[in-house]
Structures are given as C-alpha cells and as structure tokens.
C-alpha positions in Angstrom: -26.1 1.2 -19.0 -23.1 2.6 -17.0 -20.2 3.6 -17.9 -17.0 3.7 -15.3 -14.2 5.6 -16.6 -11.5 4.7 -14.1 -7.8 3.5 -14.2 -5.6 1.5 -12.0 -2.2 0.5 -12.7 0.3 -1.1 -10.2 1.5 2.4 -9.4 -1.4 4.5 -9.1 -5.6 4.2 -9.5 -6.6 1.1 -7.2 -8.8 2.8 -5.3 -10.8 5.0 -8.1 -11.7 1.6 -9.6 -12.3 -0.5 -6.6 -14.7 2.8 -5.5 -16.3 2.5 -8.6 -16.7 -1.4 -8.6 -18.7 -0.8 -5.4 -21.1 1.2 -7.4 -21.3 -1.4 -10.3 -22.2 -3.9 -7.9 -25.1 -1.6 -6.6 -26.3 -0.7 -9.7 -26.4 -4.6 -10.5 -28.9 -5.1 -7.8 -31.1 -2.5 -9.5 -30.6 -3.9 -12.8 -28.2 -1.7 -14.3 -25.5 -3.1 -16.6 -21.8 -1.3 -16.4 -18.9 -1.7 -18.4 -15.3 -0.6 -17.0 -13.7 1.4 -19.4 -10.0 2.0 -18.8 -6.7 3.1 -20.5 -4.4 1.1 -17.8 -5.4 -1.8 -15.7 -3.2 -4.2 -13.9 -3.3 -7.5 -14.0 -5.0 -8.1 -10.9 -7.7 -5.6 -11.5 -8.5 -7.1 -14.5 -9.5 -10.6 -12.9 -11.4 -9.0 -10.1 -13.6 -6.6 -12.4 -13.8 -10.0 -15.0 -14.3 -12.1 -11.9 -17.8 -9.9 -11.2 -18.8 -10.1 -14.5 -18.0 -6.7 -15.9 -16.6 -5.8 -19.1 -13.8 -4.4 -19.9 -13.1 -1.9 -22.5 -9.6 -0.8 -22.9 -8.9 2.0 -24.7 -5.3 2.9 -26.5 -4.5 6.5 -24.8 -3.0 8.7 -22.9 -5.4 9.2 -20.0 -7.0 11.9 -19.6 -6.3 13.3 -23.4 -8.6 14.8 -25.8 -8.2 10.8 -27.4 -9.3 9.0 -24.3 -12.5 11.2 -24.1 -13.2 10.7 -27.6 -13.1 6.8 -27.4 -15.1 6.7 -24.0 -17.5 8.8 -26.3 -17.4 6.1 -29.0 -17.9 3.5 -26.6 -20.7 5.1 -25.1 -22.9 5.3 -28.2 -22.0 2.0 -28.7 -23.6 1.1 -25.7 -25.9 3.4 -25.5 -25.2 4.3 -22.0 -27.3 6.8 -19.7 -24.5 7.6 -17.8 -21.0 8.0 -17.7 -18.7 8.1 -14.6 -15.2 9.6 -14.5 -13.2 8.9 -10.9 -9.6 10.1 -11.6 -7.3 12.9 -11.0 -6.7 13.6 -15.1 -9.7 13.7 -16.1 -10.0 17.9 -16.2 -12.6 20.4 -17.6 -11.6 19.8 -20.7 -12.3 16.0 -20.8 -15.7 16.9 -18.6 -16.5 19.3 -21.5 -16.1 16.9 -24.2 -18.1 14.5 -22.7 -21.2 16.6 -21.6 -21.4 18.0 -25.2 -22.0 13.8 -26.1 -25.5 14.4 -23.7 -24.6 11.6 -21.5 -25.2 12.3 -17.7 -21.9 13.0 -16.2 -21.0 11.5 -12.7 -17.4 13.0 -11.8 -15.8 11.9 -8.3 -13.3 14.2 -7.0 -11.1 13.5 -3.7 -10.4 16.7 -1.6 -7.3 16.5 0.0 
C-alpha cells in the first residue's frame, strides 16, 4: 500500500496531485494499491482521483502542521502502508521527521525552481 500525501485546491496544488496520480496509476499495473490522502481537494480533483478508483482520505488540518502529519500517520497504520509520498511545498523537515520516526519509507518530491 501507497500512500500519496498531496493537495490541490482551486488556487494552488493541481499539479502535485495530478504528478502523483501518474504514479498511482503505475503502481496499479504492478499491483500496488494507493490511497490519496489530502487536507484540500477541489471538486474536480476529487471525481478524477474517485473516477480511477482511488480513495480518498481527507484529513481536517492545516497542511503541512504537526496535526496533518500525525493523521497521515494514523492513516498509515491503518492501512498498513509500505510507503508514504509527500509532493508539496509545506511539507518541511519537521513534517518529514515526524513521519520517518513512524518507519514508513518516505518518498518526498521537491520542485527546484
């Protein structure tokens, strides 16, 4: 199990999760099983990723806060995923710190600009 740790809202985050639903979509053809989880998602984003047939997890945070990486942690043990994947510009080394101490592999893509 996969875990993509991505937002998109009308303003910002389209591309993070459209990056990561490319993965997902890999990862399907090798059997992997992915769930999207997310602290904003607009409306549109929501029926593609449902239209794939991903789940979605929403969490009630701010992003990138000591509270979103402590519920993508709970939602990782309860899917026992293997990896998790952050794509976003909040989530700092703080966040990646919380979520390495929870021994999940931890997959961060970072955009140089």
């Amino acid at each position: 199990m996969i875990i993509f740790r991505a937002d998109a809202s009308p303003q910002i985050g389209t591309g993070h999760v459209m990056r990561c639903l490319t993965l997902a979509q890999i990862f399907r053809k090798y059997g992997e099983h992915s769930v999207f989880v997310m602290c904003m998602i607009a409306p549109p984003i929501r029926n593609r990723l449902k239209s794939e047939g991903f789940e979605i997890r929403e969490l009630n945070c701010v992003p990138g806060s000591v509270d979103d990486a402590k519920q993508t942690i709970l939602v990782s043990k309860d899917v026992s995923a293997a990896w998790i994947v952050l794509d976003g510009y909040h989530f700092d080394a703080t966040y990646q710190r919380l979520i390495k101490e929870l021994g999940s592999n931890l997959l961060l893509i970072e955009e140089f600009q």
